[in-house]
N, C-alpha and C positions, 0 to 999 in steps of 0.2 A: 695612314697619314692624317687624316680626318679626323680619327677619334681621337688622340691626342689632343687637338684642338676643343673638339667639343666637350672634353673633360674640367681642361683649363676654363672656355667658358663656362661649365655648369659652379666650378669653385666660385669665380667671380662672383657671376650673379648670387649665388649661398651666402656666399661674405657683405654682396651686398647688400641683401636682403636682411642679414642678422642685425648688421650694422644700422639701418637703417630704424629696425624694430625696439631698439633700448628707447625705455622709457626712464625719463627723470626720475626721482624719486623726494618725498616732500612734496609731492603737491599741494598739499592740502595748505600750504605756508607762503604759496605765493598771490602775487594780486596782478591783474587782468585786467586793461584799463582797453574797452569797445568801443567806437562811435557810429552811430548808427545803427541803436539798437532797439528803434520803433518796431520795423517790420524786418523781412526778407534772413538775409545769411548772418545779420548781427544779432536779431533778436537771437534765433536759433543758436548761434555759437556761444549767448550768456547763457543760455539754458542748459547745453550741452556739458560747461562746464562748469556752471553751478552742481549740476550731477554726480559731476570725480569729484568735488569737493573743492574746489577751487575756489579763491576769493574772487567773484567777479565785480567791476566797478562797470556799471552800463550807461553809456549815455542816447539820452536819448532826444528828442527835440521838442517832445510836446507831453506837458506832464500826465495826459491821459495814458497814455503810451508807455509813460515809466508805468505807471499806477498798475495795470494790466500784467506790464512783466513781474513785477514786485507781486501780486498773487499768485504769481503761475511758479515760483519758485523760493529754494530758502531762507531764511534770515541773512544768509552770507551776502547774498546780492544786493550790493548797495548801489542807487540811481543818483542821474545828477543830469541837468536838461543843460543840453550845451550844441550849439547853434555856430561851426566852425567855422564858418563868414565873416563872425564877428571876435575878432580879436579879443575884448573885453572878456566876453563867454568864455571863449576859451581859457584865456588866463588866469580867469576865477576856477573854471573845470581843475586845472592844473593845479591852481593852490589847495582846493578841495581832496586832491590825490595827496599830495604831501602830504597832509593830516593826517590820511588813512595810513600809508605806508610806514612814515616815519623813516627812521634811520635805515631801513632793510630795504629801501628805494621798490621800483616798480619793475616787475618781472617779466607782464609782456604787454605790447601796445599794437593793439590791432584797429589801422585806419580802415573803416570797410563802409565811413558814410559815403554817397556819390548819388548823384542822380544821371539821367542820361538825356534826357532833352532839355532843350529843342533839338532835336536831328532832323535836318531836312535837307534839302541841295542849300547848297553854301551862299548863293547867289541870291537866296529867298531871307537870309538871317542879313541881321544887325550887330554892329559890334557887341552892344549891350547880350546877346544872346550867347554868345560864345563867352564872353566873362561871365553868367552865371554859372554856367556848369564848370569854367575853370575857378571859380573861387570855392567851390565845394568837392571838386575832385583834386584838383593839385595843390590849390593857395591852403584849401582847410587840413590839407594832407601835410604840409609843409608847416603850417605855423602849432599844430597841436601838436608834431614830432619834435619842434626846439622846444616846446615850453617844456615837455618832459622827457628830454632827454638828459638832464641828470640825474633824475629819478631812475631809469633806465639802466644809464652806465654805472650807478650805484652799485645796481645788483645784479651786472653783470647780465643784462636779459636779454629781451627777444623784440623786434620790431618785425611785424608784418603787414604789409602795404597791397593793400587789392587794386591791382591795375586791373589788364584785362586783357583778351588776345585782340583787341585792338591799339593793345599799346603793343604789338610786333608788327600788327600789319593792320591798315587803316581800308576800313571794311565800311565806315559810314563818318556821310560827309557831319558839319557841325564842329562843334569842342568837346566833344566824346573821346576822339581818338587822338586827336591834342592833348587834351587834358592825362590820357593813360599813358601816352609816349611820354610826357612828362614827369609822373608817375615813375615808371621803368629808371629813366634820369638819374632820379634826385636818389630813388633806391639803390642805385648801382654806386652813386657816388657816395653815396650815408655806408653804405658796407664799408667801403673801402678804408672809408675814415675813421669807422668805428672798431674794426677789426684788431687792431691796438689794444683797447678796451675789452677785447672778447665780449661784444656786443653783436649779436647777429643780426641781418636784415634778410627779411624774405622776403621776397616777389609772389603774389599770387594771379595766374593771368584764366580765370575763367573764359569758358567760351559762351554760347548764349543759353543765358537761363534768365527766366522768369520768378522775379519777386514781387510784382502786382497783381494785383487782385485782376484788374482788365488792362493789361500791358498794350496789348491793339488798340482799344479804345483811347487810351493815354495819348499815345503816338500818331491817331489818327488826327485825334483832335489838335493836335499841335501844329500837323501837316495844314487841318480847315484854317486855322489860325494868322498861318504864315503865308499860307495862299491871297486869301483874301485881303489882307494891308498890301498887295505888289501892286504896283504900276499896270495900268491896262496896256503899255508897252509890253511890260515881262510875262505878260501873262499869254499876249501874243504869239511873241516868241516862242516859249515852250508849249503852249493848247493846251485845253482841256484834257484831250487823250493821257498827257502826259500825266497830269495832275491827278486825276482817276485810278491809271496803275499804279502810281506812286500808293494812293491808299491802298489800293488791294496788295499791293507788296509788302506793305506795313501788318497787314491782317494776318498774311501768309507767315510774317516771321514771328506772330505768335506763335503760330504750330510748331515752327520749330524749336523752339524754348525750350529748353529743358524746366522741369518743375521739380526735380532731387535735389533741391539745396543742399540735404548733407553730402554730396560730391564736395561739395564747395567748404563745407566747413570741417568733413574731415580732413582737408588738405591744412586747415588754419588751426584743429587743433594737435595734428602732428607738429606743426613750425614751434607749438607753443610748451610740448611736452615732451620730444622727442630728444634724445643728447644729440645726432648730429641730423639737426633739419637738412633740408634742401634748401638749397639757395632759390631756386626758381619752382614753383608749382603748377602745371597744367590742370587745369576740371574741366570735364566734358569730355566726352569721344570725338568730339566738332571739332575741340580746339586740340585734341591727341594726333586725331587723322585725318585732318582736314588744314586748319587755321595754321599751324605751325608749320607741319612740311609746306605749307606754300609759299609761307614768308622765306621760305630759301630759294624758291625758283626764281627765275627770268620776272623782270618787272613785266613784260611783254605778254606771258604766260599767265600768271598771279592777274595781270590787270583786265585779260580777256575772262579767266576765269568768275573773276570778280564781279565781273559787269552783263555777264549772260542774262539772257530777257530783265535787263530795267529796261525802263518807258525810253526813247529816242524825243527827245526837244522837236516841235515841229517844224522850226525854221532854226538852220545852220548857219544860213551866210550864200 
């Protein structure tokens, strides 16, 4: 009775597996439009595919950063300093692409700038601190995706959007997991709309990895930061104690980091060369066998899970 079963699944899987394995062909014809391509998974992914020979277009934020990529790779890579906060930038980045392209529009658009702090308890941040990370994770994700998108549906391409497994399950306070549930969003709805078009969008939801140089140190320092502006009420309230673990918890989740970016970007250069990508992409073993199966369980479950040894506030009520 069994085998029968196991047969059928082993077909599946083969079929899925082949299917998933066609690679385009012409690559070498099409253009690649990155942001965020100073450091971390975007440098890496222009470089990756300046390699197959792809036209890649890099943006980057600060023109040391371009200068650096531009040696490390070949003629084909052309840079452009574009700063997604700002409007302007962007829409000059955009008209800069039109040039390039021309009539044969833009083949794939990989949003992968983002930052991740401030992250700290919620009740420590300011409005102004949560708009910065959402105007770089979801505003600069949303306004570079309309300026080129009919460059895009021109030529029939690829949009891939790096959320995060914080845009399934909200794992740290801040507009990190805002900004990536957002993210999640606006990709699910751009699919749907695009689909017409034979415009694909992909989802990329990493689990935790490290693109800093001193990622603990960053995140500590934002903790001392935000600490120190509170009220001697607030600070009351939650103690020292709390504020203390808080940093060694931040220290502790650098170890956990993963530091294999190409997990990460072989996932973005499948979406970008493969004929039938995935709609959604997991990286990490964190966010395979951890992050995801728990975004299904009991919020009750998922929230105990989630909150084992943080620091307890010293005064409740």
């Amino acid at each position: 009775m069994w085998l029968p079963l196991l047969a059928l699944l082993g077909v599946i899987l083969l079929y899925r597996w082949y299917r998933q394995s066609q690679i385009l062909e012409n690559l070498t014809d099409k253009h690649v439009f990155i942001t965020g391509c100073d450091t971390g998974f975007g440098n890496l992914l222009a470089r990756n595919l300046d390699k197959r020979g792809m036209r890649v277009l890099a943006a980057c934020l600060t023109d040391r950063r371009a200068e650096e990529l531009r040696k490390e790779t070949s003629s084909r890579l052309q840079t452009v300093i574009l700063d997604v906060t700002d409007s302007q930038s962007v829409s000059s980045a955009a008209n800069w692409v039109s040039t390039i392209v021309g009539d044969k529009g833009l083949w794939g658009l990989v949003n992968n700038a983002g930052i991740s702090v401030p992250i700290c308890t919620n009740e420590w941040l300011k409005k102004e601190d949560f708009l910065k990370v959402l105007n770089v994770n979801l505003l600069g994700v949303i306004d570079v995706t309309l300026n080129l998108l009919p460059l895009i549906r021109k030529a029939k391409g690829r949009i891939v959007n790096v959320a995060s497994i914080a845009g399934r399950l909200t794992i740290c306070p801040g507009g990190y997991s805002i900004s990536k549930y957002g993210v999640e969003s606006f990709s699910d709805s751009l699919r749907q709309e695009m689909r017409p078009f034979n415009v694909k969008v992909c989802i990329l939801e990493p689990g935790y990895f490290s693109t800093q140089i001193a990622t603990g140190e960053l995140l500590q320092g934002d903790m001392k930061r935000n600490w120190e502006r509170l009220t001697e009420e607030v600070k009351q309230i939650y103690g020292e104690e709390y504020y203390k673990k808080g940093l060694a918890s931040v220290d502790g989740l650098e170890q956990r980091c993963s530091k294999k970016l190409s997990l990460v970007t072989d996932c973005m250069e499948h979406a970008l060369t493969a004929v039938h990508p995935w709609t959604r992409y997991s990286a990490g073993w964190d966010a395979k066998l951890f992050f995801i199966p728990l975004s299904y369980l009991p919020t009750v479950i998922s929230d105990f899970l989630l909150t084992i040894g943080q620091p307890k506030p010293a005064w409740t009520g």
